[in-house]
C-alpha positions in Angstrom: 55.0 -66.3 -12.7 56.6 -63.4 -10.8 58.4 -63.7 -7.2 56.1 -62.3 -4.4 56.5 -62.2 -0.9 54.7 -61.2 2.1 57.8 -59.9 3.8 57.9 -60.2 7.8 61.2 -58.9 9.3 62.9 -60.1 12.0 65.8 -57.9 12.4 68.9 -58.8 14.3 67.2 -61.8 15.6 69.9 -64.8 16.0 72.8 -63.2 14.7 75.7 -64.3 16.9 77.2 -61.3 16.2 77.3 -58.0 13.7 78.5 -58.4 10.3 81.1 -55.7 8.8 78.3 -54.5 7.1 75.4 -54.7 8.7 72.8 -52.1 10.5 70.0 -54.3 9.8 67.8 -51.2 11.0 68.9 -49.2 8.0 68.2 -52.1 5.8 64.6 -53.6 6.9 63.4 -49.7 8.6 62.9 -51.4 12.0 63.6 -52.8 15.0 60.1 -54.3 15.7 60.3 -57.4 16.6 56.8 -59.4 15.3 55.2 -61.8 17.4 52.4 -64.6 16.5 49.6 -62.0 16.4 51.3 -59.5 14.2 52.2 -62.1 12.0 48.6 -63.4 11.6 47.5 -59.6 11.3 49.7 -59.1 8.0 49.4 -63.0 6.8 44.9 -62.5 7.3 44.9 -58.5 5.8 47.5 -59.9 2.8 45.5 -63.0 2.1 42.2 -60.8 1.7 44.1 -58.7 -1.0 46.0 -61.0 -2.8 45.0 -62.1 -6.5 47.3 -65.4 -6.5 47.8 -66.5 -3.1 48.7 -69.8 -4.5 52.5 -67.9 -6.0 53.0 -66.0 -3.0 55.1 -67.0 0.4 55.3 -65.5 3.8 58.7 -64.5 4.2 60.9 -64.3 6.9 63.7 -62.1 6.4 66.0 -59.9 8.3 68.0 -62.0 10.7 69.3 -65.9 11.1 66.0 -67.4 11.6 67.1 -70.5 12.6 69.5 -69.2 14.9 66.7 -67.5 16.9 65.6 -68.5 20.0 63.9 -71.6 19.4 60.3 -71.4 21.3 60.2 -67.5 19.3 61.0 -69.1 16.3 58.3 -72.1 16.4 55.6 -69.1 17.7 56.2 -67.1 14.2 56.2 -70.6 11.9 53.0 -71.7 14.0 51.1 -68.0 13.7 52.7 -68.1 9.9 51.6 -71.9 8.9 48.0 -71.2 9.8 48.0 -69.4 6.0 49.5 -72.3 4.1 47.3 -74.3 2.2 44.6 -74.4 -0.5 43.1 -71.5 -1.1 45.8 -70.1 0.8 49.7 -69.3 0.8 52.0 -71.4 -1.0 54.5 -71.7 1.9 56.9 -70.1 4.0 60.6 -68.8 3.1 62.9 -68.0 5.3 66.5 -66.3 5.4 69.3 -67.8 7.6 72.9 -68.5 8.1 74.9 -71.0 6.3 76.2 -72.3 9.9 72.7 -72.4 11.3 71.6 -75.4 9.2 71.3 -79.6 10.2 69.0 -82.3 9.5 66.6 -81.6 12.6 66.4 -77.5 12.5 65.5 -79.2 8.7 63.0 -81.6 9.7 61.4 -78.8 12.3 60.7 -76.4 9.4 59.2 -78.9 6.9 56.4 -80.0 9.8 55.9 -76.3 9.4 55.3 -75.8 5.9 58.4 -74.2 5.0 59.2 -74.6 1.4 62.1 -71.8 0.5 65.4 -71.4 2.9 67.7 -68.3 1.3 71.1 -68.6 2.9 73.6 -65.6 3.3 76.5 -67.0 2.0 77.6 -63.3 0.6 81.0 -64.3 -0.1 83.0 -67.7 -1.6 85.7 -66.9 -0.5 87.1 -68.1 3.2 89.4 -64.7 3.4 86.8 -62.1 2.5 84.4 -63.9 5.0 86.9 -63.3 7.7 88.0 -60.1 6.8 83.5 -59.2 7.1 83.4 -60.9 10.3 80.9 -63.6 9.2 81.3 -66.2 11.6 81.1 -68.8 8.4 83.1 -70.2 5.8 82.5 -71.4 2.2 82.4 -75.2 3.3 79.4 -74.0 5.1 78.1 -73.1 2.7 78.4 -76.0 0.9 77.6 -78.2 2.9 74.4 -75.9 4.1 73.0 -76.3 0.6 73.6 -79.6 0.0 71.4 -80.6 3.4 68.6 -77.9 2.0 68.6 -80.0 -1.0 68.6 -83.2 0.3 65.6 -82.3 2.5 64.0 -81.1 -1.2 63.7 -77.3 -0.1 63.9 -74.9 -2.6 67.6 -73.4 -2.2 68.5 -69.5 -2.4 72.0 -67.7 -2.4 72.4 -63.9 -0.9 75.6 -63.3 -2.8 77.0 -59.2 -1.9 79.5 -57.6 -4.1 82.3 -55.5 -3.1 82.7 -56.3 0.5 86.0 -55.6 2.3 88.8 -57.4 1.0 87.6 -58.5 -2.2 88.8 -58.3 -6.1 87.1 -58.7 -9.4 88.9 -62.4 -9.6 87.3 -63.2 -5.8 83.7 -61.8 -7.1 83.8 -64.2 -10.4 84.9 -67.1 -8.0 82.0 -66.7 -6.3 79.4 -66.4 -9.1 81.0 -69.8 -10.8 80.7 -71.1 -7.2 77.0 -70.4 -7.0 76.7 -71.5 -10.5 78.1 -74.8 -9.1 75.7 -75.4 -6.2 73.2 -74.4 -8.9 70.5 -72.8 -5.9 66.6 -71.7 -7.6 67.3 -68.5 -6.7 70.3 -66.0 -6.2 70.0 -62.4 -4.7 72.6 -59.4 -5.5 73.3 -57.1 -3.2 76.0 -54.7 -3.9 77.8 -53.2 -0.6 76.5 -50.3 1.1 78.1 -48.8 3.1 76.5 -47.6 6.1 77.1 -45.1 9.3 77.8 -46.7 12.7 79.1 -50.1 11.2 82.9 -51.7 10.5 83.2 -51.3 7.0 82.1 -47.7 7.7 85.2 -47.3 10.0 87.2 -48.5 7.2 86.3 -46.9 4.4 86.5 -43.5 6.9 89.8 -44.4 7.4 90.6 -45.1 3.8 91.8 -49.1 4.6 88.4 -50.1 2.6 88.9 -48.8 -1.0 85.5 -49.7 -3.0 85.4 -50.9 -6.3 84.1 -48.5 -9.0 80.5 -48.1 -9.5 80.7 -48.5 -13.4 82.5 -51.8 -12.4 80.0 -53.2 -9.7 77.0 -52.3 -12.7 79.6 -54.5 -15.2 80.0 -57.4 -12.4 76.5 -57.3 -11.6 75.3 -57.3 -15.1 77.6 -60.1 -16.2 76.3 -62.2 -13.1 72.5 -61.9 -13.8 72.9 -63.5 -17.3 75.0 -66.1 -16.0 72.6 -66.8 -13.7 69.4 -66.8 -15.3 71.3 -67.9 -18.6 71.5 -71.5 -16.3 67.8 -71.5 -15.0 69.0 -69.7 -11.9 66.2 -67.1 -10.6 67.6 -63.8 -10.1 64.8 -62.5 -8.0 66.8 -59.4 -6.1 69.0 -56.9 -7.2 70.3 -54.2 -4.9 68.8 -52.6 -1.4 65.1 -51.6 -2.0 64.9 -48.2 -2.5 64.8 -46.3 1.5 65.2 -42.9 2.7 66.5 -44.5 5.7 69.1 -46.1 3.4 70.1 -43.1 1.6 70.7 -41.0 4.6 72.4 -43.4 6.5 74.9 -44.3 3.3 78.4 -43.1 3.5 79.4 -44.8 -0.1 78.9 -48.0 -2.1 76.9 -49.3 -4.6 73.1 -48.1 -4.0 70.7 -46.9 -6.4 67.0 -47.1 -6.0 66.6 -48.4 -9.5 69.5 -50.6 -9.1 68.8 -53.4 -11.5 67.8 -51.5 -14.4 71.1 -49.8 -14.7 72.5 -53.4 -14.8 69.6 -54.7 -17.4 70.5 -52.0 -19.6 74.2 -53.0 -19.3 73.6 -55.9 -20.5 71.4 -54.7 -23.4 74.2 -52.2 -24.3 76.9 -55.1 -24.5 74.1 -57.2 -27.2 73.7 -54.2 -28.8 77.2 -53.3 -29.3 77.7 -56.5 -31.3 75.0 -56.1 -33.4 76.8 -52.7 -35.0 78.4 -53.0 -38.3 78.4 -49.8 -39.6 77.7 -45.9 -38.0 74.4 -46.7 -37.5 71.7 -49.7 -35.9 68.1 -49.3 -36.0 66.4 -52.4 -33.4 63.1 -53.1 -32.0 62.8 -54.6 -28.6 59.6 -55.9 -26.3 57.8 -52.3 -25.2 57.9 -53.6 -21.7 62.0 -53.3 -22.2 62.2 -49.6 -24.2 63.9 -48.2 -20.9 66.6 -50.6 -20.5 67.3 -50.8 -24.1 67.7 -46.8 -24.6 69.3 -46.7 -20.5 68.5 -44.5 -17.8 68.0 -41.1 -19.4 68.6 -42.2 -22.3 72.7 -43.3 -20.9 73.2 -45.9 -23.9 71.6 -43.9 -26.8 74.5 -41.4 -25.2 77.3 -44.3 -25.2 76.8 -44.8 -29.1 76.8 -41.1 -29.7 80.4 -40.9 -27.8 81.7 -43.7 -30.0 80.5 -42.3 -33.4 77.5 -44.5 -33.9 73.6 -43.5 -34.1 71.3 -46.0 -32.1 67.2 -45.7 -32.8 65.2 -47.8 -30.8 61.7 -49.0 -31.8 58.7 -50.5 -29.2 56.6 -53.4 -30.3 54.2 -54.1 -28.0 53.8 -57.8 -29.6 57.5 -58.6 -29.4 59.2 -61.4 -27.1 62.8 -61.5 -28.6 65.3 -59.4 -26.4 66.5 -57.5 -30.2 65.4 -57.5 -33.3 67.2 -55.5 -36.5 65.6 -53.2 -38.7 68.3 -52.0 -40.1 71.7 -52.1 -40.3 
């Protein structure tokens, strides 16, 4: 069953302070802050309209939820619980920090039917954390999941790639970190880099030197089939696509169709192993033509530039990622 959300953001809200990165009203497109009535207006108007309420969860996202004032906090769970049930949602998820997280704050969110905690552990690595200003370290993380667990929450990990101060050999630590903790669910974000924040001073300044995008799609490709290759949901991939984002981008790694550049990476690298000769005829699931031939057609292309033909045939019945025709 597909992830689905009713997303509720809550931007800014219990941060201590502001990330390197962060304009969170760039990212969510608001600074509204919801209160108990808004939240029942969106949870009543989604519930009316939803065909399986029983796989979707009302989502907080967009600050440290659990660092948020406490009586505001227990006002949006209350408005929000009032959904969860039968016949109803199937729970609440929330997004917080990894320093933000103890047996009672725990206890608190179970009594209100919380059944997802996503924490923003972004990096693995105690020096890159620092360098991003996040106020956290990879014990925290750590030890954040290991409570989540304990309490029998399902556990999520906000992992962002390219941040200030990192390296290829950092970004694979943290993946096999992840992979370690073993979380349900695991979103990718690859840096933007937006006006009026840190990293945008420092990439203006030319101390923050980005990776390349060819090498973020690489990472990023090699990272979702590690992941899900160990049961590990990857159920994000990139910024949603925003107008707000794009103008308000000075560099990084955005593209509004983000993961399908790195699905078809990672259908280029199976298909380059199939080759044993100057040409490859394959059939993949219809559903999958797009990443299979790339974005405008970018691996056919690939194949062309290294002397080989690639044809690519639909089958609508098909569940196998390739099949050969002919080789």
């Amino acid at each position: 069953m597909a992830h689905s959300n009713i997303s509720i953001f809550v931007p800014h809200a219990g941060c201590p302070h502001r990330c390197s990165f962060c304009d969170q009203h760039s990212i969510s497109g608001t600074v509204f802050q919801p209160d108990a009535d808004y939240v029942k207006r969106i949870c009543s108007e989604a519930l009316e309209c939803s065909a399986s309420p029983a796989d979707t969860e009302i989502a907080f996202f967009g600050g440290s939820f659990t660092a948020i004032r406490r009586d505001y906090m227990t006002e949006l769970l209350d408005a929000a619980s009032e959904f969860i049930g039968e016949g109803k949602f199937k729970g609440i998820r929330i997004s917080t920090r990894p320093d933000c997280i103890d047996n009672d704050i725990l206890k608190l969110l179970k009594n209100y039917g919380v059944t997802s905690i996503e924490l923003g552990a972004q990096s693995m690595n105690d020096k890159v954390l620092e360098l991003n200003e996040r106020g956290h370290t990879s014990l925290d993380v750590i030890n954040a999941s290991r409570l989540i667990r304990k309490h029998h929450f399902e556990l999520g990990l906000q992992m962002m790639i390219g941040l200030y101060g990192s390296t290829i050999t950092t970004e694979y630590d943290t993946a096999n970190a992840f992979c370690h903790l073993n979380p349900d669910t695991v979103r990718i974000y690859p840096v933007v880099i937006l006006k009026n924040t840190r990293l945008a001073e420092l990439y203006q300044e030319g101390v923050f030197k980005p990776f390349e995008f060819e090498q973020v799609i690489d990472m990023t490709a090699d990272f979702i089939k590690r992941f899900e290759g160990q049961g590990i949901k990857v159920i994000k991939v990139g910024l949603h696509a925003s107008e707000i984002v794009e103008n308000e981008m000075l560099g990084g790694f955005y593209h509004p169709a983000f993961r399908e550049l790195c699905e078809s990476r990672i259908y280029r690298s199976e298909i380059e192993k199939l080759f044993d000769g100057p040409s490859l005829i394959i059939s993949v699931p219809a559903r999958n033509l797009s990443k299979a031939v790339g974005q405008r057609k970018s691996n056919i292309r690939y194949f062309e530039e290294h002397g080989k033909k690639l044809t690519v045939i639909p089958d609508v019945r098909q569940t196998d990622m390739i099949r050969i025709i002919k080789n």
